[in-house]
Each structure stands twice: as C-alpha cells, then as structure tokens.
C-alpha positions in Angstrom: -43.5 26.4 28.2 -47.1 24.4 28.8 -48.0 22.8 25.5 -51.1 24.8 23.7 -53.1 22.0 22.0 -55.2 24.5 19.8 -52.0 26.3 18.8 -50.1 22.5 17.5 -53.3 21.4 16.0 -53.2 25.1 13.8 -49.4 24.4 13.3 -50.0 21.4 11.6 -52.3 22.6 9.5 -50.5 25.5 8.7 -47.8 22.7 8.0 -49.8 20.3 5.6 -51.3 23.4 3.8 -47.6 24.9 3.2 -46.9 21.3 2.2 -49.8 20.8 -0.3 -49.0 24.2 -2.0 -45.4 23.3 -2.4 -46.5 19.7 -3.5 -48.7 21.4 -5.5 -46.7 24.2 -7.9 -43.7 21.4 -8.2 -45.9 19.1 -10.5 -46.9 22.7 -12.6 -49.8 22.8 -11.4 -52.2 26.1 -9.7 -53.0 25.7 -5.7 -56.7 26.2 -5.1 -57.0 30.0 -3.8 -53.6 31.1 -5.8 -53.3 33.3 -8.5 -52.3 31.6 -12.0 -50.0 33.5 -13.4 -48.3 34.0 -10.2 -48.2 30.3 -9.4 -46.8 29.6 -13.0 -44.2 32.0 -12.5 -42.9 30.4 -9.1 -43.5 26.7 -10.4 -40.9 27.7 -13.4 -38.8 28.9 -10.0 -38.9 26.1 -8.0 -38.3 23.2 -10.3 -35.4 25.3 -11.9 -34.0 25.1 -8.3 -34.7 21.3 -8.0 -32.5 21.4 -11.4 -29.7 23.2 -9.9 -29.5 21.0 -6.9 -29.6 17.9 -9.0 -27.1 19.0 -11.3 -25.0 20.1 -8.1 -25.1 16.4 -6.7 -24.7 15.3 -10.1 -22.8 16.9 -12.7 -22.6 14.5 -15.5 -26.7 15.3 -16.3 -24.3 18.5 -18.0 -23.3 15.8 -20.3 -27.1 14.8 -21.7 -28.3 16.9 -24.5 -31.0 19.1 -23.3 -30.8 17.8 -19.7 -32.5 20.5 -18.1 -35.8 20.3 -20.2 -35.7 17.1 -19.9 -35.6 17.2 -16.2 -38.0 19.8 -16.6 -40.7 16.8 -17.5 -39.4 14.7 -15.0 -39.9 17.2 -12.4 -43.4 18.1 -12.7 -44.4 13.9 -13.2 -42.3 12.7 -10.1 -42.3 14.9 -6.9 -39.4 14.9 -4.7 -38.4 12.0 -2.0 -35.2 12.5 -0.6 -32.5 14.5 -1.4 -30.9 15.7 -4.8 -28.4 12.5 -5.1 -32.0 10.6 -5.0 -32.9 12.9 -7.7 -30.6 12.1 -9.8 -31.1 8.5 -9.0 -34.7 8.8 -10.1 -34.4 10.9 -13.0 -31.6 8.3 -14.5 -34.3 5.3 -13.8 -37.2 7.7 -15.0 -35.4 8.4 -18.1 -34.5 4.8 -19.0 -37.9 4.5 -19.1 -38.8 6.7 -22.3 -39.6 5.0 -25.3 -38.6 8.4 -27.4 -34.8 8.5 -26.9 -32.2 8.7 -28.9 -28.6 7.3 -29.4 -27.1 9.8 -27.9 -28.9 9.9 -24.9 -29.3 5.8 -24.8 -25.1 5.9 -24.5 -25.6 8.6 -21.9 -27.5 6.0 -19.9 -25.5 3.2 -20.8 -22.4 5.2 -19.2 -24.7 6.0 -16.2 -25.3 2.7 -15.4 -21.7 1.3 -15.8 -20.4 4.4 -13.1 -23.6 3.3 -10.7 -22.5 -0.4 -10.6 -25.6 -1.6 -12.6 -23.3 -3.0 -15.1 -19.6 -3.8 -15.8 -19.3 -2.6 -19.5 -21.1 -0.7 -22.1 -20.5 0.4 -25.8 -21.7 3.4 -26.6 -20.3 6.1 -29.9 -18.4 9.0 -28.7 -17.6 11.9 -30.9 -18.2 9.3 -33.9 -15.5 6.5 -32.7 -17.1 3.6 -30.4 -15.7 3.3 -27.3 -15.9 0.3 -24.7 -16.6 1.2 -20.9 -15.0 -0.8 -18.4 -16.3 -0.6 -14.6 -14.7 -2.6 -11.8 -15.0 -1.5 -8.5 -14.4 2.3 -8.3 -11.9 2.3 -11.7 -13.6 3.0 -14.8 -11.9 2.9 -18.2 -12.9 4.5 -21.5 -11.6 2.2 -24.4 -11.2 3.6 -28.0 -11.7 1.2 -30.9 -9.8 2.5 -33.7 -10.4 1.9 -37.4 -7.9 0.2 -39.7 -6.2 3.0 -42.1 -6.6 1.9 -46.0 -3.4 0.7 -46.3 -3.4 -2.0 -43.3 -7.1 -3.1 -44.4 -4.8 -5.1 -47.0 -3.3 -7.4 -45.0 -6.4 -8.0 -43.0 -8.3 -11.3 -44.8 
C-alpha cells in the first residue's frame, strides 16, 4: 500500500480534533461546535469512567469519605497522563494538597503515604481508638493503643 500524504495529514487531524474534544469534555467543559446539554451529559460519563478505573487500580479510595466527588473535582482540574495506577498516584498528591480537609481524610492520607513508602509510620484515629501504622518494606502493621480501664488508672502515678 503506497502512502497517501493528503489522507495521513487528514488522519491526524482527525486525530488531534478527536483528542481536543476528549481533552476537552474531561475538564467539564463544552467543545466548540457541540451541543451543551449533550456534552454535559457525556462529561458526567466519561469522568465517572475515569472513577471506575481508578478505583479498580486502587481500591482503598473506597475507604475516603465521599471519594468519588471528590475525584469528581480532581478530574475535571487535572487531565489524564498515564494510566489509572497514575491516577491514583495524582489524585493522592492532588488531594494532599487541599487546605479544606478534615481528620478523617488527613488519616486517610497519612495511611496512603505509609503503604506508598513515603513514610515509615503514621498515627491516625480509627473508629475512635488511635492506632499507630508501621510500614517496613512490604509488611505493614496496624497498632491499637488501648486506654487504661478506671480501675488500673490507680496504680498509674
């Protein structure tokens, strides 16, 4: 088959236009020439999908309260480079980054980092009991602190 300039040089337009549009209703926003409502509608699709696939390659975001929404915002700020584990990746780092969070999802990212390597130990409050993360290597151990009952706070001084 004898290469067809015109055709490759309409192929990569086609290409950078398909790419543009894409580009385009991931960040939320309307392609030039597209119908609104439409494009709203497919947006909502699309980063839903990004959503699945991130929670697919990672499924401790199932964890964070109101993960999805959250990634929701992520999603239509940062547009996609790499694959879903990169995702992740990013929206972990992206999140860290918020000023608005609260305890709960601070802890969440504390536990994040100790299970990505980023650091060895973490305390964060689980189900109202803090509990000391230990990560060396690939083991990772979830410490309890327990409270003294009433009656051995007495011999404590």
């Amino acid at each position: 088959m004898t290469s067809n300039p015109a055709r490759d040089d309409a192929r990569a337009a086609l290409a950078a236009r398909q790419h543009a549009v894409v580009t385009e209703l991931l960040a939320g926003r309307v392609p030039a020439g597209f119908d609104p409502v439409g494009s709203a509608l497919t947006s909502d699709i699309l980063i839903g999908k990004r959503a699945s696939a991130a929670l697919r390659a990672g499924p401790q975001l199932r964890t964070l309260p109101q993960w999805r929404r959250r990634f929701v915002e992520y999603g239509r700020q940062v547009a996609v480079s790499g694959c879903a584990h990169d995702d992740v990746a990013a929206f972990t780092r992206w999140l860290g980054t918020r000023s608005d969070l609260d305890g709960v999802t601070r802890d969440w990212l504390r536990v994040e980092r100790v299970y990505a390597g980023a650091r060895r130990t973490a305390w964060v409050r689980y189900r109202g009991r803090r509990v000391l993360i230990i990560g060396i290597g690939s083991n990772t151990w979830h410490l309890a602190v327990s409270r003294p009952r009433e009656n051995e706070k007495e011999g404590l001084s």
